[in-house]
Every structure is written in structure tokens, then in C-alpha cells.
C-alpha positions as CSV (number, residue, x, y, z in Angstrom):
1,X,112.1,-16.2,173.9
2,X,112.9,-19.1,171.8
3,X,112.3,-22.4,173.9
4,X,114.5,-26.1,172.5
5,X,112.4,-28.7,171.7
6,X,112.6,-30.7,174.7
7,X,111.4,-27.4,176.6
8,X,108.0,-27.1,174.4
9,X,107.8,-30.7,174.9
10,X,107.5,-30.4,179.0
11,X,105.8,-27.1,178.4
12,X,103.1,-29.2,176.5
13,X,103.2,-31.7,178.9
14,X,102.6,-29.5,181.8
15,X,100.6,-26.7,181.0
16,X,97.0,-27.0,180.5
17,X,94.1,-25.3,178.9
18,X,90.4,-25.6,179.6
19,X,87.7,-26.4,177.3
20,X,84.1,-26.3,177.8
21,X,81.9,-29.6,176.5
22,X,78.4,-29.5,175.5
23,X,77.4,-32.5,178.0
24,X,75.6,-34.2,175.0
25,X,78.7,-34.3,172.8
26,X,80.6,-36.8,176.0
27,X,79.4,-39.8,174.7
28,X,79.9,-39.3,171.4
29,X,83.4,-37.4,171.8
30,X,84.3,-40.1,174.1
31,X,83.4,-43.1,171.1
32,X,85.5,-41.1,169.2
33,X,88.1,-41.4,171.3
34,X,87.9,-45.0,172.4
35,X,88.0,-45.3,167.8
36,X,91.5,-43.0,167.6
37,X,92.8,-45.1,170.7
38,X,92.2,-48.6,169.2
39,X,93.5,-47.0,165.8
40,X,96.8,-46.4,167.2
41,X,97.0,-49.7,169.3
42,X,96.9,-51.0,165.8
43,X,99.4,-48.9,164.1
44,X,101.6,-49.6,167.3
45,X,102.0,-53.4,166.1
46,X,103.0,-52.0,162.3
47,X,105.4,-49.0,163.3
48,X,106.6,-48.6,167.5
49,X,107.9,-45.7,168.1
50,X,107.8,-42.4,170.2
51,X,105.1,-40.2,168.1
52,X,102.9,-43.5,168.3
53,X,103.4,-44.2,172.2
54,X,103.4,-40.5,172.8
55,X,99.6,-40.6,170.6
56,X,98.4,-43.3,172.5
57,X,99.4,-41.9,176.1
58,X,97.6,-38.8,175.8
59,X,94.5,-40.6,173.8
60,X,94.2,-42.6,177.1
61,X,94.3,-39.8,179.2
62,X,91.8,-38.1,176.9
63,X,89.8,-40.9,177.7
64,X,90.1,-41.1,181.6
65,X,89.2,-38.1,181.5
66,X,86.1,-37.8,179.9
67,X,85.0,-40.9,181.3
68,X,85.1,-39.3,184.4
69,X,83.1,-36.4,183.7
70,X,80.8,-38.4,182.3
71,X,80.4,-40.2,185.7
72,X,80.3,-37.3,187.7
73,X,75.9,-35.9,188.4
74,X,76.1,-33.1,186.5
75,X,73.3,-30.8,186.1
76,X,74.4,-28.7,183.3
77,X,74.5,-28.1,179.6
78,X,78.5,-27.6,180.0
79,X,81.2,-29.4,181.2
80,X,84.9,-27.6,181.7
81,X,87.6,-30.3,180.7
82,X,90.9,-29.4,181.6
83,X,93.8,-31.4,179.4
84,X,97.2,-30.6,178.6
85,X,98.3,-28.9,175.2
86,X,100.0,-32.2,174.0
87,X,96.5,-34.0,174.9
88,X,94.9,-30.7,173.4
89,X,96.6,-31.1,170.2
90,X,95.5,-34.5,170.0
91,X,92.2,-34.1,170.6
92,X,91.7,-31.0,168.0
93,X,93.3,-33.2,165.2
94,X,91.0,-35.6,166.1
95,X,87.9,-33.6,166.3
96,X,88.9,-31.6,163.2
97,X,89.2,-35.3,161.3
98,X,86.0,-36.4,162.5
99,X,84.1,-33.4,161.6
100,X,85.4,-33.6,158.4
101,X,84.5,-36.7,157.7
102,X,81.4,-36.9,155.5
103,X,79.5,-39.8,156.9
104,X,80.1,-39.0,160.6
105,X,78.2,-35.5,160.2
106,X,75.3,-37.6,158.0
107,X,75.4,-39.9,161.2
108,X,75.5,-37.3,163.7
109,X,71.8,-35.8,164.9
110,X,71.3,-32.0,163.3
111,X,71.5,-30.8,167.2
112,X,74.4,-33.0,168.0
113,X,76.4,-32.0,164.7
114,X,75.2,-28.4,165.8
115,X,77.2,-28.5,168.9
116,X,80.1,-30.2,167.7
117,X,80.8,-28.0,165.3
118,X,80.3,-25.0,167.6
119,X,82.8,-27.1,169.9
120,X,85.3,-27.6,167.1
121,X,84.8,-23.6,166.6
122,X,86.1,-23.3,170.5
123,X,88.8,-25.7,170.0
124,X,90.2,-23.6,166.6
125,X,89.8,-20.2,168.6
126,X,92.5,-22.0,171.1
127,X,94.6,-23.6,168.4
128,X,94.9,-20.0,166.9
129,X,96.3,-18.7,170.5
130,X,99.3,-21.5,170.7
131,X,102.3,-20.4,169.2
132,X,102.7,-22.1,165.1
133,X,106.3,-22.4,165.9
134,X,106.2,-24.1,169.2
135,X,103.6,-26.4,167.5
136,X,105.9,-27.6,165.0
137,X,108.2,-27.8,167.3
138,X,106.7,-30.0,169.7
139,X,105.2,-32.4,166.5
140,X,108.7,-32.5,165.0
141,X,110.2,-33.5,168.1
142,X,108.0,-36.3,169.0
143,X,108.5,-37.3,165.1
144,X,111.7,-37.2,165.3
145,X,112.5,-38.6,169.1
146,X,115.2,-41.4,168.5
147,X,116.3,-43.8,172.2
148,X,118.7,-45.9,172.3
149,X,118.3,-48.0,175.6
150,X,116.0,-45.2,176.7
151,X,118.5,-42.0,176.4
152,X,118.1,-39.4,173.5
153,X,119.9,-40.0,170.9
């Protein structure tokens, strides 16, 4: 079934997927975070427009999020996140940067860069399951997202 790009959109929006997150990676997951958000607030100033908003939305739900697990008395080595696949999306390309990032893995602790890369393992293995197309799709859409007193143009 081939969905329009406004229904992979909502899809995005409203499905969700579950992750689980090595309790020691919250703080430094959610610094990460909190960089990518004030990133974007920045590039909002230079270029305004949907992708950008859309970025920053689900960075700052990203970040509600984990800042309430991380104030919730947990007593174990795992957390279950639940996000939506347009925050998923988000948060696997910025994972996937910041593992890739030389001096963030020299900065990182050897057990700390041990379980983030086993979480950015988990977070590939549910990239692979989304559909490529319905990826694209969804990126291209918010790319491309043109309003004209806030109706599609």
C-alpha cells in the first residue's frame, strides 16, 4: 500500500516505537540533546522554516522525555523510552552523528562509549525495520513543506 506524504507524515507523528536506554547513557544522551536543540534554535534565526520547526519540535519532546525518566527512582540498568518515529528519526541521526564524531567517543568513558554504541546498534536494528521509502518520504515532505498563511501550498 502506497501511503501520500502527508499520510507518512501523521503516521510518523502518531505511531511509536520503544527503545530501551542504558540508565547511564540519560545524562549524557540527554546533554546531547539539549546541544542539537540549541543548534537548531540557532539555525532557526538563519533559515525558518518547516524542516527546522518540525526539528526543533520533536528535539524538545525528545528532551521532556528523557528528562522525565531521568526523574523517575528507577532501580534498573534499563529504561524503555517510548517516542514517535518522526522523534525516532531524529534522535538516530543524532546519535549516529555523535558516535561518529571522533572527539565525543575520546570523551566518552570506555564503559559509557561501550553502551552507546551497543544503543546505537538497537537504534540501527529499528531503522532497518521502517520502510526506506516512507523515510524519504516523510524527510522530503518536511523539506519540502511550503504555507502560505498557514495552508499547504
Amino acid at each position: 500500500m502506497i501511503l501520500k506524504a502527508e499520510e507518512i507524515y501523521s503516521k510518523f507523528n502518531a505511531e511509536s516505537i520503544e527503545i530501551n536506554i542504558p540508565k547511564k547513557l540519560l545524562l549524557p544522551l540527554m546533554q546531547q540533546v539539549n546541544r542539537h536543540y540549541e543548534i537548531l534554535k540557532y539555525e532557526e534565526e538563519i533559515i525558518n522554516n518547516f524542516a527546522i520547526r518540525e526539528n526543533i519540535n520533536n528535539t524538545e519532546m525528545i528532551m521532556t522525555k528523557l528528562f522525565i525518566l531521568m526523574t523517575k527512582p528507577y532501580n534498573r540498568k534499563e529504561i524503555i523510552f517510548e517516542i514517535s518515529i518522526a522523534e525516532f528519526l531524529v534522535l538516530r541521526d543524532l546519535v549516529f552523528c555523535n558516535y561518529s564524531l571522533p572527539h565525543l567517543k575520546v570523551k566518552m568513558r570506555p564503559h559509557i562509549r561501550k553502551a552507546y554504541n551497543e544503543f546505537l546498534d538497537e537504534i540501527e536494528s529499528i531503522f532497518e525495520m521502517l520502510e526506506r521509502d516512507e523515510v524519504k518520504a516523510y524527510w522530503n515532505y518536511i523539506k519540502n513543506y511550503k504555507t502560505k498563511n498557514s495552508k499547504l501550498q
